[in-house]
PQR file with spaces between the fields and no chain letter, atoms N, CA, C, O and H, PARSE charges and radii, in Angstrom:
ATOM       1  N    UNK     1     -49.264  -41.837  -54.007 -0.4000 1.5000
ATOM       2  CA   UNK     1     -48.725  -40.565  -53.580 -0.0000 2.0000
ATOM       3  C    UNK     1     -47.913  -40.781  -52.300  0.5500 1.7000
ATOM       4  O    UNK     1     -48.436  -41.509  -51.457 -0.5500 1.4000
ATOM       5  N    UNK     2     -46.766  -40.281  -52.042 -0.4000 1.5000
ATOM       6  CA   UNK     2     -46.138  -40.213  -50.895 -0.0000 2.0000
ATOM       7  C    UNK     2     -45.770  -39.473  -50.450  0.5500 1.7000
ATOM       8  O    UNK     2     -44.976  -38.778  -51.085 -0.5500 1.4000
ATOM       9  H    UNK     2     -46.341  -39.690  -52.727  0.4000 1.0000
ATOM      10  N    UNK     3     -46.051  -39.169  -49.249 -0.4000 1.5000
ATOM      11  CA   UNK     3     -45.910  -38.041  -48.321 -0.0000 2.0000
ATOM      12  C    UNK     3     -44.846  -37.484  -47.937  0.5500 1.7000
ATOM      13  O    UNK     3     -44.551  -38.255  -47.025 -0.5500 1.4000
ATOM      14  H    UNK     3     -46.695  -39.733  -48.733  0.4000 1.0000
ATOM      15  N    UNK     4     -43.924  -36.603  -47.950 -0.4000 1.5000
ATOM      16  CA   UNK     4     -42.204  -35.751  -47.485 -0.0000 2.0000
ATOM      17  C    UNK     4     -42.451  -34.795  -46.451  0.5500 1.7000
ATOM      18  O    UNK     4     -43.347  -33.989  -46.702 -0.5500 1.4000
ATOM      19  H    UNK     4     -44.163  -35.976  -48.691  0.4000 1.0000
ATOM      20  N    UNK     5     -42.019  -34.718  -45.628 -0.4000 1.5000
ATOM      21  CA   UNK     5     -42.126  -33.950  -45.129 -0.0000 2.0000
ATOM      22  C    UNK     5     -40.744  -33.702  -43.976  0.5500 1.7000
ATOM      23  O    UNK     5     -40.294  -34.478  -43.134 -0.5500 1.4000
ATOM      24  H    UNK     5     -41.291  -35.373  -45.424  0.4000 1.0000
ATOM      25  N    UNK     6     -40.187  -31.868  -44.458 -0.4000 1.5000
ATOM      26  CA   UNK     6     -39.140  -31.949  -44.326 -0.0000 2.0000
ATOM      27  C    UNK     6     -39.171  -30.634  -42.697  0.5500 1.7000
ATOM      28  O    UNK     6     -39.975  -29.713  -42.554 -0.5500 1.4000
ATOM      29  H    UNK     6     -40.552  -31.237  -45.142  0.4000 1.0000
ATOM      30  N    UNK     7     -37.834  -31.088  -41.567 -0.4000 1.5000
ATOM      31  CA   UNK     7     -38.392  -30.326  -40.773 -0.0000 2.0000
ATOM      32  C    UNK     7     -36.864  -29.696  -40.267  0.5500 1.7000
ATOM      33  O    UNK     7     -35.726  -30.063  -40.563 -0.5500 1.4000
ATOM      34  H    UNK     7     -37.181  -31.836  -41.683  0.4000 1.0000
ATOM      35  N    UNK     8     -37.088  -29.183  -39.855 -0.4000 1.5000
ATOM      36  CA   UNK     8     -35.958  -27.769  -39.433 -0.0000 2.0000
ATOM      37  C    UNK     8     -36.276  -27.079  -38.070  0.5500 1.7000
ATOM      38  O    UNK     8     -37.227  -27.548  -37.444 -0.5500 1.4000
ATOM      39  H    UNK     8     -38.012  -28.885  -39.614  0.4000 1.0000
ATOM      40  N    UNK     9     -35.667  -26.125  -37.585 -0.4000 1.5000
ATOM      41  CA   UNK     9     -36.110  -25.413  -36.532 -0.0000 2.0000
ATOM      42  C    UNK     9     -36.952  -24.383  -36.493  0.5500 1.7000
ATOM      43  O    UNK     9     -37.748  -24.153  -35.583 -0.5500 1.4000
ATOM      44  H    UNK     9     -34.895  -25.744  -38.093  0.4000 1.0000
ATOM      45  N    UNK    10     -36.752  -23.601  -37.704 -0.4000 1.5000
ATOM      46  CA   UNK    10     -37.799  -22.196  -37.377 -0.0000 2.0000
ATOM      47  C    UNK    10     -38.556  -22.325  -38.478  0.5500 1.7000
ATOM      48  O    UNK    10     -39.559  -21.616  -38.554 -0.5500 1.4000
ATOM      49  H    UNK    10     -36.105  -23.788  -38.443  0.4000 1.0000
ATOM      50  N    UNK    11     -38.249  -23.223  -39.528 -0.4000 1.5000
ATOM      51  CA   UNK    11     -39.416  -23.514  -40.688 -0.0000 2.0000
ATOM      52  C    UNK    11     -39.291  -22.012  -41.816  0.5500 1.7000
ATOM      53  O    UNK    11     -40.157  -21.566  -42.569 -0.5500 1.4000
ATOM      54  H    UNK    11     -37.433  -23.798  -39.467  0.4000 1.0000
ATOM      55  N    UNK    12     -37.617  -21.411  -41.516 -0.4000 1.5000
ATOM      56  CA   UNK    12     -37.673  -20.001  -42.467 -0.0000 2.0000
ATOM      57  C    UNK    12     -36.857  -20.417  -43.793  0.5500 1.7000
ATOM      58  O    UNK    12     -37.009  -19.735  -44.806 -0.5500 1.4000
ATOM      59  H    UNK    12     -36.914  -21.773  -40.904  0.4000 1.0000
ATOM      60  N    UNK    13     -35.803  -21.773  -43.798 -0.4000 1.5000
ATOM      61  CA   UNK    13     -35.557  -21.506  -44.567 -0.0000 2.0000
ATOM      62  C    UNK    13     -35.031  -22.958  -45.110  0.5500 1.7000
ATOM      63  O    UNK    13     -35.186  -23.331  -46.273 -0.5500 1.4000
ATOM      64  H    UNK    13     -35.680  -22.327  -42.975  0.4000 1.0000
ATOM      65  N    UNK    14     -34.627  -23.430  -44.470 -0.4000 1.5000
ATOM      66  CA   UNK    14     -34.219  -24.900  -44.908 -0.0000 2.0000
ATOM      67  C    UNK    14     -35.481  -25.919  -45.767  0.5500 1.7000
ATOM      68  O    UNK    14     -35.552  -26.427  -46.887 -0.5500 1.4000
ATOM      69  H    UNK    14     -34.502  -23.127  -43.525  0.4000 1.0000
ATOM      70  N    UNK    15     -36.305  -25.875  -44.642 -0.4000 1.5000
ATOM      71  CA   UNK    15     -37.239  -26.774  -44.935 -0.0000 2.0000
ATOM      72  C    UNK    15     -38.683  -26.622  -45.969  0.5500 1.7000
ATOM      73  O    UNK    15     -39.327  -27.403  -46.670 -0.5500 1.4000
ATOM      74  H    UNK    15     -36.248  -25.463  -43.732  0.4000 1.0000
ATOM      75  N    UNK    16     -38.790  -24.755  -45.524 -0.4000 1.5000
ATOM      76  CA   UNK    16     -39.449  -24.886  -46.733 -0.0000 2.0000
ATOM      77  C    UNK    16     -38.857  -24.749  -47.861  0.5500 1.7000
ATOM      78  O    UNK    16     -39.710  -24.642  -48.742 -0.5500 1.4000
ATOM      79  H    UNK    16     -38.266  -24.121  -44.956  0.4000 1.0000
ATOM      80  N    UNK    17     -37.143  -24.669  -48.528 -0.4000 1.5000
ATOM      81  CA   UNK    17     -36.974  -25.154  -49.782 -0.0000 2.0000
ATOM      82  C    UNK    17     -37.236  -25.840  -49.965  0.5500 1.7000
ATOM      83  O    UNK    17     -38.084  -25.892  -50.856 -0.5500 1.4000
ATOM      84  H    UNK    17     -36.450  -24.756  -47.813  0.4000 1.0000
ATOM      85  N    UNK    18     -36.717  -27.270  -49.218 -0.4000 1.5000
ATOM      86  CA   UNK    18     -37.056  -28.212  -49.805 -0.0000 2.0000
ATOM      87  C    UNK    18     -38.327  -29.112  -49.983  0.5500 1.7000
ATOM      88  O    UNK    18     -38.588  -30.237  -50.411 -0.5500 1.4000
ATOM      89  H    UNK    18     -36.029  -27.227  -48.494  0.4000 1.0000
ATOM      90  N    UNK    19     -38.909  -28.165  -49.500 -0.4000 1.5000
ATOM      91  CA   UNK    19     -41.005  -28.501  -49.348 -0.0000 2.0000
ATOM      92  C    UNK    19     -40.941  -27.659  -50.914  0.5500 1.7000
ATOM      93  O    UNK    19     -41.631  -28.267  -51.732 -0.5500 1.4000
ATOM      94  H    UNK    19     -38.698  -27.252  -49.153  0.4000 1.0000
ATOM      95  N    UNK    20     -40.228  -26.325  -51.544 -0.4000 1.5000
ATOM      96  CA   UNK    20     -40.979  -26.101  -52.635 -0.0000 2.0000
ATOM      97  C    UNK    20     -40.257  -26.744  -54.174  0.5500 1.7000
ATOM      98  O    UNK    20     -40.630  -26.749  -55.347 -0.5500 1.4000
ATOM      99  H    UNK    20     -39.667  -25.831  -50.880  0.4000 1.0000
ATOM     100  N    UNK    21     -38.932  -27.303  -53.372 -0.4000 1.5000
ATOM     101  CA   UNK    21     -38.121  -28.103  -54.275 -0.0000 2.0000
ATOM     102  C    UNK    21     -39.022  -29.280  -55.216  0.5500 1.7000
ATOM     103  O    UNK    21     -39.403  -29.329  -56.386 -0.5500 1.4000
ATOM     104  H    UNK    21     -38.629  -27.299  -52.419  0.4000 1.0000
ATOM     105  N    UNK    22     -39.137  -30.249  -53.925 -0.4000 1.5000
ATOM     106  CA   UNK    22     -39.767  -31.376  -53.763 -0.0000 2.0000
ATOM     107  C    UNK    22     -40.838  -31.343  -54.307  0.5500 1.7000
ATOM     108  O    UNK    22     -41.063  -32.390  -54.915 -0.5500 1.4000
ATOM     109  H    UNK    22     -38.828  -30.209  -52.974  0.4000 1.0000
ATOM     110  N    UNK    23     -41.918  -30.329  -54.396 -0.4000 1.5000
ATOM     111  CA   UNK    23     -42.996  -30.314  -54.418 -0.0000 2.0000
ATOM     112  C    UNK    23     -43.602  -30.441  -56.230  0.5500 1.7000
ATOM     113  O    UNK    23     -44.582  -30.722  -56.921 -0.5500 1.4000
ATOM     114  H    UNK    23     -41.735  -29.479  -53.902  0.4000 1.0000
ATOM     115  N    UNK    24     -42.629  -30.136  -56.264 -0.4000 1.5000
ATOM     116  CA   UNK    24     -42.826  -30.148  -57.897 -0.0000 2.0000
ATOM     117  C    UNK    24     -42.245  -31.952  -58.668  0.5500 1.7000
ATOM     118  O    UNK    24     -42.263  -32.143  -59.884 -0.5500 1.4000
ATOM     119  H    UNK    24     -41.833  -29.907  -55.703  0.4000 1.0000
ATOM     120  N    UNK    25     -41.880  -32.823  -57.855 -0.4000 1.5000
ATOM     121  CA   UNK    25     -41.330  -34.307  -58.018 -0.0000 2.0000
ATOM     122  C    UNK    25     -43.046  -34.840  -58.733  0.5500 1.7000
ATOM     123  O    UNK    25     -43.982  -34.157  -58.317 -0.5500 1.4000
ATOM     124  H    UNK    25     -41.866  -32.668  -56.867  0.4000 1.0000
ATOM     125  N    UNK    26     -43.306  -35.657  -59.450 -0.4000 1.5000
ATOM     126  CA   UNK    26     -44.131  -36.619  -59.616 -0.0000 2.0000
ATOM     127  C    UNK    26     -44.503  -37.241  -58.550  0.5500 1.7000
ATOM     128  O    UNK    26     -43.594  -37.706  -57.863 -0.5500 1.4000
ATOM     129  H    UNK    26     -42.546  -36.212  -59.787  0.4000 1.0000
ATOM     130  N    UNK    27     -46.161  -37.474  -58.010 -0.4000 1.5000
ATOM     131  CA   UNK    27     -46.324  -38.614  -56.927 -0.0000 2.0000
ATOM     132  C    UNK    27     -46.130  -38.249  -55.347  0.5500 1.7000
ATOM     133  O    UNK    27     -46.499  -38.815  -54.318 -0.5500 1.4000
ATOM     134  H    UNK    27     -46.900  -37.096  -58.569  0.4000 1.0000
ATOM     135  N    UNK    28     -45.430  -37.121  -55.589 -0.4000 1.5000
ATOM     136  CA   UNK    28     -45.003  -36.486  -54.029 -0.0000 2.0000
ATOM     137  C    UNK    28     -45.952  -35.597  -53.602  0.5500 1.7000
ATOM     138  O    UNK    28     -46.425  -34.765  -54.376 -0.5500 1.4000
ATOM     139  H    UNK    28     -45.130  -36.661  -56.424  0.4000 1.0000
ATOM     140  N    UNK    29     -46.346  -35.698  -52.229 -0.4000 1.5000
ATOM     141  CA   UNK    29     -46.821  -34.011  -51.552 -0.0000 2.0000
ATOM     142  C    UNK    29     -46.096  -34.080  -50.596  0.5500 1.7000
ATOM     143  O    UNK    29     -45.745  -35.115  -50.029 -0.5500 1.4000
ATOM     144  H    UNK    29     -45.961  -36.374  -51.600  0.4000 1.0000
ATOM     145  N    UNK    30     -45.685  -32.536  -50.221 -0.4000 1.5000
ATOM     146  CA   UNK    30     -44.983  -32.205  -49.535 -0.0000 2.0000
ATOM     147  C    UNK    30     -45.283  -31.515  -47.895  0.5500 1.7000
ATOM     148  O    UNK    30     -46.453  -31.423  -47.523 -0.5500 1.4000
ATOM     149  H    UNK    30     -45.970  -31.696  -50.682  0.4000 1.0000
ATOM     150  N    UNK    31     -44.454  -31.179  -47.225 -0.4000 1.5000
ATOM     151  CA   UNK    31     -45.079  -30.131  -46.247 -0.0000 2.0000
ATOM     152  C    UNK    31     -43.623  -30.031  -45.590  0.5500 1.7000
ATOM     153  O    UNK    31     -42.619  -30.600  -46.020 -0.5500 1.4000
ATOM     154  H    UNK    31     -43.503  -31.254  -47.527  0.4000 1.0000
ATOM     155  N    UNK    32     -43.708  -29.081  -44.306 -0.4000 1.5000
ATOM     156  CA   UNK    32     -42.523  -28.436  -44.090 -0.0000 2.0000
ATOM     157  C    UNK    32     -42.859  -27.856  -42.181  0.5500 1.7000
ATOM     158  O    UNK    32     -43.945  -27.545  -41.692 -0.5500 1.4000
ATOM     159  H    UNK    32     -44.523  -28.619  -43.956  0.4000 1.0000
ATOM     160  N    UNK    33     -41.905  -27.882  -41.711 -0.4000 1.5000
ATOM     161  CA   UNK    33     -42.340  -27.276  -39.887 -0.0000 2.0000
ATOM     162  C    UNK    33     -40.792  -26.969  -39.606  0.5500 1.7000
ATOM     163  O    UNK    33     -39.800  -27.151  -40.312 -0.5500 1.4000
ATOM     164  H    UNK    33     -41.023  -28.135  -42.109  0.4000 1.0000
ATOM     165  N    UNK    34     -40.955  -26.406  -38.241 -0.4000 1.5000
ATOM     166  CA   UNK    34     -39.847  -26.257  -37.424 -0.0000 2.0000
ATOM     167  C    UNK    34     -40.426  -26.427  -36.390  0.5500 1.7000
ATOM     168  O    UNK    34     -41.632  -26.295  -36.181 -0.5500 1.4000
ATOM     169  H    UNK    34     -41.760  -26.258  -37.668  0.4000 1.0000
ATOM     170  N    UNK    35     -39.189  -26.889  -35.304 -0.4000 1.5000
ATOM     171  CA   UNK    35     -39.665  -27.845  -34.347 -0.0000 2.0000
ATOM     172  C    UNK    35     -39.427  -26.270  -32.888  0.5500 1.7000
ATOM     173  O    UNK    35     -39.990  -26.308  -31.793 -0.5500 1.4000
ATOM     174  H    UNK    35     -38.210  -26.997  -35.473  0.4000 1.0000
ATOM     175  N    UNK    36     -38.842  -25.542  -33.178 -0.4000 1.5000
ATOM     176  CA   UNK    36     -38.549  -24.151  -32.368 -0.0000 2.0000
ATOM     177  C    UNK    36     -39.888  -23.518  -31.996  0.5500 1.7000
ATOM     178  O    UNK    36     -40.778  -23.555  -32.846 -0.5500 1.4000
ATOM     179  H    UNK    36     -38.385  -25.511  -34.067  0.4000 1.0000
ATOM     180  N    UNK    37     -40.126  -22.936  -30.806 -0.4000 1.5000
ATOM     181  CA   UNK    37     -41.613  -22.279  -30.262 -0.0000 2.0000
ATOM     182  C    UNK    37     -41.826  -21.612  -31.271  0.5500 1.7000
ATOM     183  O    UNK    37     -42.991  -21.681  -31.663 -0.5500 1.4000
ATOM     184  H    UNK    37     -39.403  -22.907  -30.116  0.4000 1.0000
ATOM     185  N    UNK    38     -40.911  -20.760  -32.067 -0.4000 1.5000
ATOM     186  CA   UNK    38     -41.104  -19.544  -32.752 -0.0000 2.0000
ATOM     187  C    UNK    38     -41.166  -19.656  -34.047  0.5500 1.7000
ATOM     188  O    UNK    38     -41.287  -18.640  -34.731 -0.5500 1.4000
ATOM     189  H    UNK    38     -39.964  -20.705  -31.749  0.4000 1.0000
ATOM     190  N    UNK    39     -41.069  -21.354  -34.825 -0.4000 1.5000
ATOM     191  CA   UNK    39     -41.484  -21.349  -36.007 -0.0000 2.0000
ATOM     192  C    UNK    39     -42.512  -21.228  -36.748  0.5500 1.7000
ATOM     193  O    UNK    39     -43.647  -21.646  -36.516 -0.5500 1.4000
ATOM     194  H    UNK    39     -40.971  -22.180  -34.269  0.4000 1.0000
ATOM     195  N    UNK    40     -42.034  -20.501  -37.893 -0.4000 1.5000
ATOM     196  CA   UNK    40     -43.296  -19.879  -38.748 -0.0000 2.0000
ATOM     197  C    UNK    40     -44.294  -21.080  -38.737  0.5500 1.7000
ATOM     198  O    UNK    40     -45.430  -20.717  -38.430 -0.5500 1.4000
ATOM     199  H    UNK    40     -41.112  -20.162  -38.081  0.4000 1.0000
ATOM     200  N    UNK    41     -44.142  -22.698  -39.045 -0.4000 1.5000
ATOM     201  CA   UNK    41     -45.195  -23.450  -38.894 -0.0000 2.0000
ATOM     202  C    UNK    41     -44.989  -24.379  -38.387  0.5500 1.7000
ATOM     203  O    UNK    41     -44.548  -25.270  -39.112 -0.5500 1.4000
ATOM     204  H    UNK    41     -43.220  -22.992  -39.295  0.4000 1.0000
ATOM     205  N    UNK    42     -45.165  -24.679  -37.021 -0.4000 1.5000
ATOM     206  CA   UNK    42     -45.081  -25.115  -36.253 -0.0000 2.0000
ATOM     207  C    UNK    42     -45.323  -26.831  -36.544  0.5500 1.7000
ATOM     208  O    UNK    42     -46.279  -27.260  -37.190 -0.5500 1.4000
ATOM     209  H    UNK    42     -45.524  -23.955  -36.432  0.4000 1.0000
ATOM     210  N    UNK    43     -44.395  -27.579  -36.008 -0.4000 1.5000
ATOM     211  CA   UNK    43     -44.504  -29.100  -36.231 -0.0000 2.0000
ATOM     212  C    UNK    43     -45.542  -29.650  -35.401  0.5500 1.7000
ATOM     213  O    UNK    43     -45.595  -29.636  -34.172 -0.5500 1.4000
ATOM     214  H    UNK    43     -43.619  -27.230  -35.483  0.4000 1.0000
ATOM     215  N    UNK    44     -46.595  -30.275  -36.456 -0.4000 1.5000
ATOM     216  CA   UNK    44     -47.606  -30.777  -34.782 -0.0000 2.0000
ATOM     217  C    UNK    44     -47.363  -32.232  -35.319  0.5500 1.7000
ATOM     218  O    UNK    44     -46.621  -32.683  -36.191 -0.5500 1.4000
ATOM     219  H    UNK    44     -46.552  -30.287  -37.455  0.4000 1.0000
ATOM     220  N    UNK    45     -48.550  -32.961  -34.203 -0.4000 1.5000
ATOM     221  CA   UNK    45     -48.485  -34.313  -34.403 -0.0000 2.0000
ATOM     222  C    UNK    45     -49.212  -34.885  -35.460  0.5500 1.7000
ATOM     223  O    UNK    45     -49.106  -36.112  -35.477 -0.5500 1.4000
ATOM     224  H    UNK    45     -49.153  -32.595  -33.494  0.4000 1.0000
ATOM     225  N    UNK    46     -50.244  -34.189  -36.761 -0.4000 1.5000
ATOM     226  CA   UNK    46     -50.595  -34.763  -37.300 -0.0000 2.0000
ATOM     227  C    UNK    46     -49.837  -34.361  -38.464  0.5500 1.7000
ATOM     228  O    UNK    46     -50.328  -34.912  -39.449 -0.5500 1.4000
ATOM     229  H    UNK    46     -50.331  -33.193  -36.748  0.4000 1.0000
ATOM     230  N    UNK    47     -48.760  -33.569  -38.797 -0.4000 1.5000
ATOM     231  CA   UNK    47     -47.685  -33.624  -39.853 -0.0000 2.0000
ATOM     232  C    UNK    47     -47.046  -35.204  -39.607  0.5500 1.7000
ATOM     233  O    UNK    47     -46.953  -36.057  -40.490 -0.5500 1.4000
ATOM     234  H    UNK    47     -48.361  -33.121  -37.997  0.4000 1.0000
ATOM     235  N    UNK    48     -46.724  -35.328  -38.496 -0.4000 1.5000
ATOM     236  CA   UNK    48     -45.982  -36.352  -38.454 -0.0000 2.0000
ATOM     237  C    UNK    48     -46.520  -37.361  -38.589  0.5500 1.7000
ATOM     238  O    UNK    48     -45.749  -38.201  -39.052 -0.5500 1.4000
ATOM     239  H    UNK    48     -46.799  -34.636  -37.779  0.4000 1.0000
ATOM     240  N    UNK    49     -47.610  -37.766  -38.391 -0.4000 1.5000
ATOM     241  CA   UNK    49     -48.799  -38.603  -38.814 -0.0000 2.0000
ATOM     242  C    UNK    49     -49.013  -39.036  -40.141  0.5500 1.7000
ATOM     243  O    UNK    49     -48.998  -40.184  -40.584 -0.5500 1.4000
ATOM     244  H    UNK    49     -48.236  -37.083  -38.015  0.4000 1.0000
ATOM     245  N    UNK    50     -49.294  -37.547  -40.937 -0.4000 1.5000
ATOM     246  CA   UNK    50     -49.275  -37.905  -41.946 -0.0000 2.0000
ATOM     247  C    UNK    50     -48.159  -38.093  -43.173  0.5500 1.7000
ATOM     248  O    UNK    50     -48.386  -38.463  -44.325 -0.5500 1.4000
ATOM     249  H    UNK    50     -49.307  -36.614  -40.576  0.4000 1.0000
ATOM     250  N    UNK    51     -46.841  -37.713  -42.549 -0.4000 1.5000
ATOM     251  CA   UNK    51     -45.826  -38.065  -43.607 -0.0000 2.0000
ATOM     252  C    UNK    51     -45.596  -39.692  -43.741  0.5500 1.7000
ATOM     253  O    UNK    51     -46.182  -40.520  -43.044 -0.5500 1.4000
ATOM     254  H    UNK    51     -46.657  -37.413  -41.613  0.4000 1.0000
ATOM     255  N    UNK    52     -44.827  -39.933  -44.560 -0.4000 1.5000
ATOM     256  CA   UNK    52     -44.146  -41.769  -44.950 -0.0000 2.0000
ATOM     257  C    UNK    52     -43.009  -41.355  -44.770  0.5500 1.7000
ATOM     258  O    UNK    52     -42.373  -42.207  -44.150 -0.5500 1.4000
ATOM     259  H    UNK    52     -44.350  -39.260  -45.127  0.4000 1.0000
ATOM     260  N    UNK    53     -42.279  -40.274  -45.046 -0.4000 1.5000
ATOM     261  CA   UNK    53     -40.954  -40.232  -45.004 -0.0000 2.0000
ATOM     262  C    UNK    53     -40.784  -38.655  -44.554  0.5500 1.7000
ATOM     263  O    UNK    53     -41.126  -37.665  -45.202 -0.5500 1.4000
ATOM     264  H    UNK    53     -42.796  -39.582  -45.550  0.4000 1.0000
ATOM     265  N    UNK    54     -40.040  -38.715  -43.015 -0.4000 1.5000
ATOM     266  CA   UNK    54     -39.225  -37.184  -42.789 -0.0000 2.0000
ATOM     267  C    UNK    54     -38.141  -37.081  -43.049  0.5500 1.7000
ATOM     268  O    UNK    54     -37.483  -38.114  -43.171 -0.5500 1.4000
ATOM     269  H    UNK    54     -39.762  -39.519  -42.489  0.4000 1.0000
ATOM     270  N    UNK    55     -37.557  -35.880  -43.227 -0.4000 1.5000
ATOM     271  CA   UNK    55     -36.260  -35.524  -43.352 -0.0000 2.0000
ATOM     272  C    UNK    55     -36.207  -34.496  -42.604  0.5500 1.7000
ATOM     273  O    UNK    55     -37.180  -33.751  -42.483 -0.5500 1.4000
ATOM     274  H    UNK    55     -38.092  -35.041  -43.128  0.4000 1.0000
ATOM     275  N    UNK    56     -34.778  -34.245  -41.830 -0.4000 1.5000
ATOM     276  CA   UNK    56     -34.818  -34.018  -40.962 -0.0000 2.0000
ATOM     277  C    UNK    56     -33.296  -33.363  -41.199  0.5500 1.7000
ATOM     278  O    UNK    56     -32.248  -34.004  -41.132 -0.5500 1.4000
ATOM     279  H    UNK    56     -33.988  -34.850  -41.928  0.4000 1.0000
ATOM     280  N    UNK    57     -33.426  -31.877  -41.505 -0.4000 1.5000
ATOM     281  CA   UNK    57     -32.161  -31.155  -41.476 -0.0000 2.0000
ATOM     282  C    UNK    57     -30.655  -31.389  -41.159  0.5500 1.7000
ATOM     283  O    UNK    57     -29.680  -31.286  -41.903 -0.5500 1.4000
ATOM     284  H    UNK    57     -34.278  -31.356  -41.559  0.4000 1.0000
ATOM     285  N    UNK    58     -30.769  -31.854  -39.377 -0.4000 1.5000
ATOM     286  CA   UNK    58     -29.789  -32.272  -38.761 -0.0000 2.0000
ATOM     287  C    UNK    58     -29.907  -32.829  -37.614  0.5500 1.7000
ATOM     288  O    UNK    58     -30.837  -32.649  -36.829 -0.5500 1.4000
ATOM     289  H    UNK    58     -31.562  -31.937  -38.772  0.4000 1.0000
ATOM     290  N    UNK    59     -28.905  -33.581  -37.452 -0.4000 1.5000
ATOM     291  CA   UNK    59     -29.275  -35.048  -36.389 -0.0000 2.0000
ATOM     292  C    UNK    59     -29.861  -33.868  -34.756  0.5500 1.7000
ATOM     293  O    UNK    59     -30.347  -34.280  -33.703 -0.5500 1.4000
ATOM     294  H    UNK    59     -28.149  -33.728  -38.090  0.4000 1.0000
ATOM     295  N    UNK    60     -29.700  -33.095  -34.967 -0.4000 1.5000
ATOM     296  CA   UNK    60     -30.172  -32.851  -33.880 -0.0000 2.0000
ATOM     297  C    UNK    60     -31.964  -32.798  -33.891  0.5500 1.7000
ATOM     298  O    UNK    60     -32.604  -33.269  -32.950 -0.5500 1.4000
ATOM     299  H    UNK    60     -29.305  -32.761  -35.823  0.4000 1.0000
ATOM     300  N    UNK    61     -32.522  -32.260  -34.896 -0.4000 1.5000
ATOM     301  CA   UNK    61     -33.954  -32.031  -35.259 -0.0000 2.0000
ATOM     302  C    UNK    61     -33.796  -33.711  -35.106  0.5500 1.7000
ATOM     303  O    UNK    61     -34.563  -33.896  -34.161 -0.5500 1.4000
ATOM     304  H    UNK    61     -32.003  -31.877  -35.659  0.4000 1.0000
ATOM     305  N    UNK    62     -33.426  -34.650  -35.356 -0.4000 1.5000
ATOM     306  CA   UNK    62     -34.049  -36.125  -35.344 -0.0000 2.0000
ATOM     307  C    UNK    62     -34.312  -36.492  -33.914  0.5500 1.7000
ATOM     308  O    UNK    62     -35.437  -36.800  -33.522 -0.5500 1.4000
ATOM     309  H    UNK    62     -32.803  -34.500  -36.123  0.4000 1.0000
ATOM     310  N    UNK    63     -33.204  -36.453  -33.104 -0.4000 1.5000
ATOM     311  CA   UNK    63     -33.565  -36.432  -31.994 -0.0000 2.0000
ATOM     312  C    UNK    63     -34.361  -35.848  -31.368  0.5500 1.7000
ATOM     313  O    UNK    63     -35.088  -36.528  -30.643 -0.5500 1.4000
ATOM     314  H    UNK    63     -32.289  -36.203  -33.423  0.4000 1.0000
ATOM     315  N    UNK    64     -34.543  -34.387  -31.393 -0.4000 1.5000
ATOM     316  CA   UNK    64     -35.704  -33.562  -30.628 -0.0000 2.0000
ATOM     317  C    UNK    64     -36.973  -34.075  -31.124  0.5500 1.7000
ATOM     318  O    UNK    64     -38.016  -33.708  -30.583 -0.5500 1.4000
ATOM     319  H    UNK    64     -33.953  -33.835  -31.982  0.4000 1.0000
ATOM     320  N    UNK    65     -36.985  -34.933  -32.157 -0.4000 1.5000
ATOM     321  CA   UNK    65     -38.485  -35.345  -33.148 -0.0000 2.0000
ATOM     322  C    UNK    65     -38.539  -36.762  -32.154  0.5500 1.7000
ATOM     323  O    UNK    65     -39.576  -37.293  -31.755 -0.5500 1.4000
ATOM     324  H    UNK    65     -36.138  -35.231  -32.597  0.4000 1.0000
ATOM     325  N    UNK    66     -37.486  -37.107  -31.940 -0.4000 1.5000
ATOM     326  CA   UNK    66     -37.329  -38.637  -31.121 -0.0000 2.0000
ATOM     327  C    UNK    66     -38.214  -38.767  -30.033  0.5500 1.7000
ATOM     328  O    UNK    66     -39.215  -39.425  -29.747 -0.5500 1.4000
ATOM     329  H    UNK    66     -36.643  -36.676  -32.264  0.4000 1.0000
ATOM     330  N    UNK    67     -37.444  -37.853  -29.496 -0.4000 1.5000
ATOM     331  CA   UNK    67     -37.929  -37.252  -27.665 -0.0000 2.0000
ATOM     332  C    UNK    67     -38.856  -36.928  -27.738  0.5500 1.7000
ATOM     333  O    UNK    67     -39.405  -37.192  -26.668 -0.5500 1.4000
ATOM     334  H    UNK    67     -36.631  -37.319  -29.728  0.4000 1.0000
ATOM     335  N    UNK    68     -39.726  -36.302  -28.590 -0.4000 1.5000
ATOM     336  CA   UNK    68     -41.191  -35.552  -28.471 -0.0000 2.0000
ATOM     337  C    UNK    68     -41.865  -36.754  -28.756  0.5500 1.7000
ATOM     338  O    UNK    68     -42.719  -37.160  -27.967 -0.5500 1.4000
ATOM     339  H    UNK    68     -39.280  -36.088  -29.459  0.4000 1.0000
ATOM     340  N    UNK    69     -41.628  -37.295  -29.647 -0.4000 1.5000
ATOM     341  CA   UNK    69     -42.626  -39.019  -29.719 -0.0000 2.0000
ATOM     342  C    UNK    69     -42.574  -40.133  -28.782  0.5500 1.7000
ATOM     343  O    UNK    69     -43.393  -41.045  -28.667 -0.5500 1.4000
ATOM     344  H    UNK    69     -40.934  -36.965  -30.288  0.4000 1.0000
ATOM     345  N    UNK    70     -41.794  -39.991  -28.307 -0.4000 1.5000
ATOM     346  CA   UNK    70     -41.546  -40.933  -27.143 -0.0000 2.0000
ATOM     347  C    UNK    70     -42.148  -40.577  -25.761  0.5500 1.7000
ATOM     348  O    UNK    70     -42.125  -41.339  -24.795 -0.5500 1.4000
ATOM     349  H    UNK    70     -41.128  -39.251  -28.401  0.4000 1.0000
ATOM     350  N    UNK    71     -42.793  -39.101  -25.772 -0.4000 1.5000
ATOM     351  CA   UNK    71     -43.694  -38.907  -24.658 -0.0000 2.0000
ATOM     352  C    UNK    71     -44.515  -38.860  -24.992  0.5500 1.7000
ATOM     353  O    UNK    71     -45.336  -38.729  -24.084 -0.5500 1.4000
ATOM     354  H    UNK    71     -42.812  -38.482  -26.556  0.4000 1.0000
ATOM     355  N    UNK    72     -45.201  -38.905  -26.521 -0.4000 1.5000
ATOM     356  CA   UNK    72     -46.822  -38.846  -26.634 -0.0000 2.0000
ATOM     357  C    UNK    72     -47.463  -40.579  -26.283  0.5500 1.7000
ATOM     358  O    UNK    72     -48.673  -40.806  -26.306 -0.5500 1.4000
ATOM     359  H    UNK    72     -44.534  -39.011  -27.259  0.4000 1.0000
């Protein structure tokens, strides 16, 4: 099984498509966050933990995902 997990800013609309897209693939589980105070589900550190592979809307969400790991 491999883990997706796709992340966005407010978690309203990007990411969970493609969390309910995905979710239906063979072999996959999915999950979904936004990295914004005010997202519906909030990105913590054990999403990121537990994915194998993020995706990551736009280079900017990669970086802000960068920067937040690089101080834990």
């Amino acid at each position: 099984m491999t883990n997706l997990f796709f992340l966005c800013s407010r978690n309203r609309l990007r990411s969970p498509t493609a969390e309910q897209v995905f979710a239906a693939w063979p072999g996959v589980e999915t999950a979904s966050a936004g990295l914004a105070p005010d997202a519906d589900e909030p990105c913590t550190d054990e999403l990121v933990e537990w994915a194998e592979i993020i995706f990551a809307m736009e280079r900017a969400h990669r970086t802000r995902l960068q920067k937040r790991l690089k101080k834990a």
